[in-house]
N, C-alpha and C positions, 0 to 999 in steps of 0.2 A: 527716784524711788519707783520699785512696781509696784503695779497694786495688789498685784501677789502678795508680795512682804505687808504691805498696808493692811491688809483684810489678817494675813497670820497676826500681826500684830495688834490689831481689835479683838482677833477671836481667841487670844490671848490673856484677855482682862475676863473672858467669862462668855458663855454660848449668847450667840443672837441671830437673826433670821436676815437675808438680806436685804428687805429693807430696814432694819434695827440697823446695819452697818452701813447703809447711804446715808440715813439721817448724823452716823458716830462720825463720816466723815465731812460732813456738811457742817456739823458744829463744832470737830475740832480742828479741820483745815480750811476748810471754807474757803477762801479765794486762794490759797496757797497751792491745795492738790486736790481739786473737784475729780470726783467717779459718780460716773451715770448709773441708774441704775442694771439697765440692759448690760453696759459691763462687769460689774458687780455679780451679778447672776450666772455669767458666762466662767465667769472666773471662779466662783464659788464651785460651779461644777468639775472644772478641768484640775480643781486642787483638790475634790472627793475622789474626781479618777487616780490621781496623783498618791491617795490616801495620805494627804496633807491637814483633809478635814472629813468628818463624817457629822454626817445629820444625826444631831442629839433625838430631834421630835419634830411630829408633820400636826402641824395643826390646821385650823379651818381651812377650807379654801386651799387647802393643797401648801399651807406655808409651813416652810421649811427651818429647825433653827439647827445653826450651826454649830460644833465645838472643833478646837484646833486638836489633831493627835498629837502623840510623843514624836511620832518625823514630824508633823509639822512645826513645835515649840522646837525640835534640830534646827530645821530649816531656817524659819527666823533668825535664828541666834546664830547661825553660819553666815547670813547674810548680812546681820551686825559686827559681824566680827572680822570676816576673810573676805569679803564682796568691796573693791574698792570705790568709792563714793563716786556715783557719779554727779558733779559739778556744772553741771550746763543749765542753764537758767532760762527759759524762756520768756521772756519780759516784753510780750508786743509791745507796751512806751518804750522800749529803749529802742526797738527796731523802726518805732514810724518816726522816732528823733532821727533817723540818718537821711528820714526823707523832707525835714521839717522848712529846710528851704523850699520845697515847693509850693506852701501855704504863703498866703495872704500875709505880713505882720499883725493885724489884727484878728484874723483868725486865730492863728497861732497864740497869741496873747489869751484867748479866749480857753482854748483847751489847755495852757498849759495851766490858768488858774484853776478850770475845773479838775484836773490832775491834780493839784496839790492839793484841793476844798478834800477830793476822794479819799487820798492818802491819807493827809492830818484827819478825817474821819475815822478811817480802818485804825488809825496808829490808835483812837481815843480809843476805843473800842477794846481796841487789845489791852489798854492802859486799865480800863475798868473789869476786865475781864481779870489781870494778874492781882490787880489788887483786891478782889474778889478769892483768889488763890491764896494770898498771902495773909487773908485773915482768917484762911483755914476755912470758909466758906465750901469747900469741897473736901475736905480733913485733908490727910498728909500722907495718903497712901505711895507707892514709889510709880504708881501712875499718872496722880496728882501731881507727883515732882518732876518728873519727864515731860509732862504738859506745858508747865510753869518756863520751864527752859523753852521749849515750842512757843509759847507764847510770851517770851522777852525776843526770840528771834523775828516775831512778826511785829513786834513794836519797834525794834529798830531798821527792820529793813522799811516798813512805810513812812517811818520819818526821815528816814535816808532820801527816800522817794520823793516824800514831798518837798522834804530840804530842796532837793534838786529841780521839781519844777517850780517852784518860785525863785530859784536863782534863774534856769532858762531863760526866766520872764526878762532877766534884765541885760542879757548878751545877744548878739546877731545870733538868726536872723530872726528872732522877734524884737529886740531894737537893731533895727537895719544899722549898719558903722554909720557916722556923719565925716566920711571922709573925701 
């Protein structure tokens, strides 16, 4: 995902300023698609150059809020629809499991429990967070329901996760073969 489309697609739901849209992305991606703010900001601008978004109002302090234009609500919806997915996953655990032989057995043992304690956390998290959604706790708006999908996808993929480092725990090389 860019964060292009990420930000059309917040400023979608209704105008906010960019820090209203670091915090939108912090509470509804959170460890999935973090944006900094200094990116955020740079992008904000290069998609008013774009006239993708134009500044609704400038309040204190020089703060800017945002609305998406009619090309940008195109935009989005071109890139939901005609833009093929990109797929690639960047998951640093999966990359330092290729190095996981070089650790200690007991090291290893150590982070892959704190690996799973992290995941089975994030998975509860999410768990309380959908069933928070599902008792209408946020009503049933079609952004609500968009969310709710987002947020079964990060319940399953952290318990996937975690499934998987407590299984590590118990195959080489954190139990070395006894061969």
């Amino acid at each position: 995902m860019s964060l292009r489309h990420g930000l059309l697609g917040l400023l979608a739901e209704g105008p906010a300023s960019g820090y209203d849209l670091a915090r939108r992305f912090t509470e509804v991606l959170g460890s999935i698609w973090p944006a900094q703010h200094p990116k955020i900001y740079a992008e904000l601008g290069k998609l008013a150059g774009e006239g993708l978004v134009e500044v609704e109002s400038e309040g204190p302090r020089r703060r800017k809020a945002y609305r998406i234009t009619e090309s940008g609500l195109a935009e989005v919806k071109r890139w939901l629809t005609e833009v093929d997915v990109d797929h690639t996953m960047r998951l640093q655990p999966l990359l330092r499991s290729l190095f996981f032989w070089l650790m200690d057995a007991e090291d290893l043992q150590k982070h892959l429990a704190a690996e799973a304690g992290f995941y089975s956390k994030l998975a509860e998290q999410y768990r309380q967070y959908a069933a928070a959604k599902d008792r209408g706790d946020y009503g049933y708006s079609p952004q609500t329901q968009s969310l709710r999908v987002t947020v079964e996808a990060g319940i399953r993929l952290y318990t996937a996760l975690a499934d998987w480092a407590e299984w590590a725990q118990t195959v080489p090389p954190a139990k070395p073969s006894t061969d």
